[in-house]
N, C-alpha and C positions, 0 to 999 in steps of 0.2 A: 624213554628207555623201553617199555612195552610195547608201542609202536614198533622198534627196531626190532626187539625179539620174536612177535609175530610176523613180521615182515621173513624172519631166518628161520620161525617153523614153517610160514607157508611156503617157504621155497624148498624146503625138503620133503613137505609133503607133498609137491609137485613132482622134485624127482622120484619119491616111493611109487606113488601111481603109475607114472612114465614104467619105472623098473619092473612092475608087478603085474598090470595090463597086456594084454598083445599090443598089437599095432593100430588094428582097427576097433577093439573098444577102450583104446586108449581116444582115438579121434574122437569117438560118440562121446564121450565122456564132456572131451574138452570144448565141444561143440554145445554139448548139453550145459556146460558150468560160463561159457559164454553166452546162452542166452540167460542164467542167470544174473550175472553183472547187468544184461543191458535191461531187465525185469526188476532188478534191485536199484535200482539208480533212483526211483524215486524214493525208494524206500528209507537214503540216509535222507535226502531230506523231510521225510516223514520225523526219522530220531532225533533232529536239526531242533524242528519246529515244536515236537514234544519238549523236549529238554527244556528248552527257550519258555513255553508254557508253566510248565512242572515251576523252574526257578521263580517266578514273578509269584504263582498261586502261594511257595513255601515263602516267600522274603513276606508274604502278608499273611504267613499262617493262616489261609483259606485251605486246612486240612481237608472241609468237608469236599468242596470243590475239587482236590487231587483225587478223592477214594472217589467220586461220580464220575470225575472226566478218566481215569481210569477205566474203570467198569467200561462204559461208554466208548470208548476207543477203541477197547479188543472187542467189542460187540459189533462194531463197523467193520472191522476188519472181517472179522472171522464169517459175520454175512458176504462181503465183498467176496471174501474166497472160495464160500458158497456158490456164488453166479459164477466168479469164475472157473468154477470144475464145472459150472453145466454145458458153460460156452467151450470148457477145455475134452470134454467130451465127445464134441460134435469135431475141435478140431485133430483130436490126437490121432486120429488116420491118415490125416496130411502129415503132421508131423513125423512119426512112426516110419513111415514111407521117406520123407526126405531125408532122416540120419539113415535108412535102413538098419534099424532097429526091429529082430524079428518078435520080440516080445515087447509086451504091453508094462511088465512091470520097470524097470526102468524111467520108462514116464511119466507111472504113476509116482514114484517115489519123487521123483522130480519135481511133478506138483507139489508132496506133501513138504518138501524143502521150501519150498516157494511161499509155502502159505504162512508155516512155524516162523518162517526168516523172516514177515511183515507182522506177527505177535508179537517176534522178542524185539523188535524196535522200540515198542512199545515199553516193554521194564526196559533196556536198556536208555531210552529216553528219560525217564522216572529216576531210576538211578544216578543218568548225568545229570539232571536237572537240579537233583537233588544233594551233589555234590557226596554223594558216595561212591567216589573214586575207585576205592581197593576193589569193591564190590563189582565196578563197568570191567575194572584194568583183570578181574580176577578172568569172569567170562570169555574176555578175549579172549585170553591166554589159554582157558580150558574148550573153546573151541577148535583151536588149531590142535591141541593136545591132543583131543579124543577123536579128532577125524585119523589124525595118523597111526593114533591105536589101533580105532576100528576099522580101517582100512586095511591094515596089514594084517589084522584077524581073519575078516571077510574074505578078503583078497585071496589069500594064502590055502584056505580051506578049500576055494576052486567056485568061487562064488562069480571072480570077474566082474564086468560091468554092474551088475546086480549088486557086488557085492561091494562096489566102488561109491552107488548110491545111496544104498542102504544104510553105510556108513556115514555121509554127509546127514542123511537124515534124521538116522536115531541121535546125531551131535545133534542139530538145532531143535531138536524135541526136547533134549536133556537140557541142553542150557538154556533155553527156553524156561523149563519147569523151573528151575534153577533161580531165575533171573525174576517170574512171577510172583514168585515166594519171596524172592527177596525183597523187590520194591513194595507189596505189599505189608511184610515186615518191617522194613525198615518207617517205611512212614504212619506204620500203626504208632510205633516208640516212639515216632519226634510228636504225633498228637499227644500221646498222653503227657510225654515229658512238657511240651507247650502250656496245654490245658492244668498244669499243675504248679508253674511259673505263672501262669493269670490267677490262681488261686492265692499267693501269696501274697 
């Protein structure tokens, strides 16, 4: 059922964009959110493989092991995304020039979508793995929610492509934060609650 309802917000935020965009940074856009997909593609099976991880460490209450490989995770990550703005550096003049895109921010935003969108795999791995459902199903949902909010905010105020970015970004930042908090939270309570079942 959340599947299907995110499936009928993303396709309205698609038409909002189309509506709200001109013509040609409607293209940039769609150009830009296509090499997203094909830059994200590893990325669910990064969520795949966490999850998979998460479930096996909590079935043997190896709490300490979730809070390290945690930590650990977003620390690879967020290096990784380090090298790559150095490498994305040298290439965003190619790229810039190929969408003909006369400004620089756009792309940058792009990255920062890029990077937030390989953290939150991470709690949302955590989360599946961990079988807090309400918590993965809620995310989804408040991701498509707040890009078509912020969208139409941005958009509307005469922000345009800028403001088309902007909003995908400040979404995966937020549910990000979101998301970090949460699976940290949540698996602080299942240790204690654990650790007080092995006391009895």
């Amino acid at each position: 059922v959340v599947t299907i309802f995110g499936g009928i917000l993303g396709y309205l935020y698609q038409i909002q964009v189309a509506r709200l965009l001109n013509l040609s940074d409607f293209a940039i856009f769609s150009a830009l959110m296509g090499l997203g997909v094909f830059i994200g593609s590893p990325l669910a099976t990064l969520l795949m493989l966490v999850a998979r991880r998460v479930a096996i460490l909590k079935a043997n209450d190896n709490y300490i092991e979730l809070r390290l490989m945690f930590w650990r995770l977003n620390k690879i990550v967020l290096f990784t995304g380090i090298l790559l703005f150095l490498i994305f550096i040298f290439w965003v003049n190619s790229l810039q020039h190929y969408l003909k895109v006369t400004s620089f921010f756009p792309i940058l935003l792009f990255y920062v979508y890029i990077l937030f969108a390989g953290l939150h795999q991470i709690g949302l791995g955590f989360l599946q793995g961990g079988q807090f459902y309400v918590w993965f199903s809620t995310l989804f949902l408040l991701g498509f929610l707040l890009k078509i909010l912020l969208s139409w905010i941005f958009i509307d105020i005469g922000l345009g492509l800028n403001g088309a970015m902007l909003a995908i970004s400040m979404t995966i930042i937020i549910i990000w934060a979101i998301g970090f908090w949460a699976a940290l939270n949540k698996f602080s309570k299942e240790k204690k609650y654990s650790t007080c079942l092995s006391h009895k």
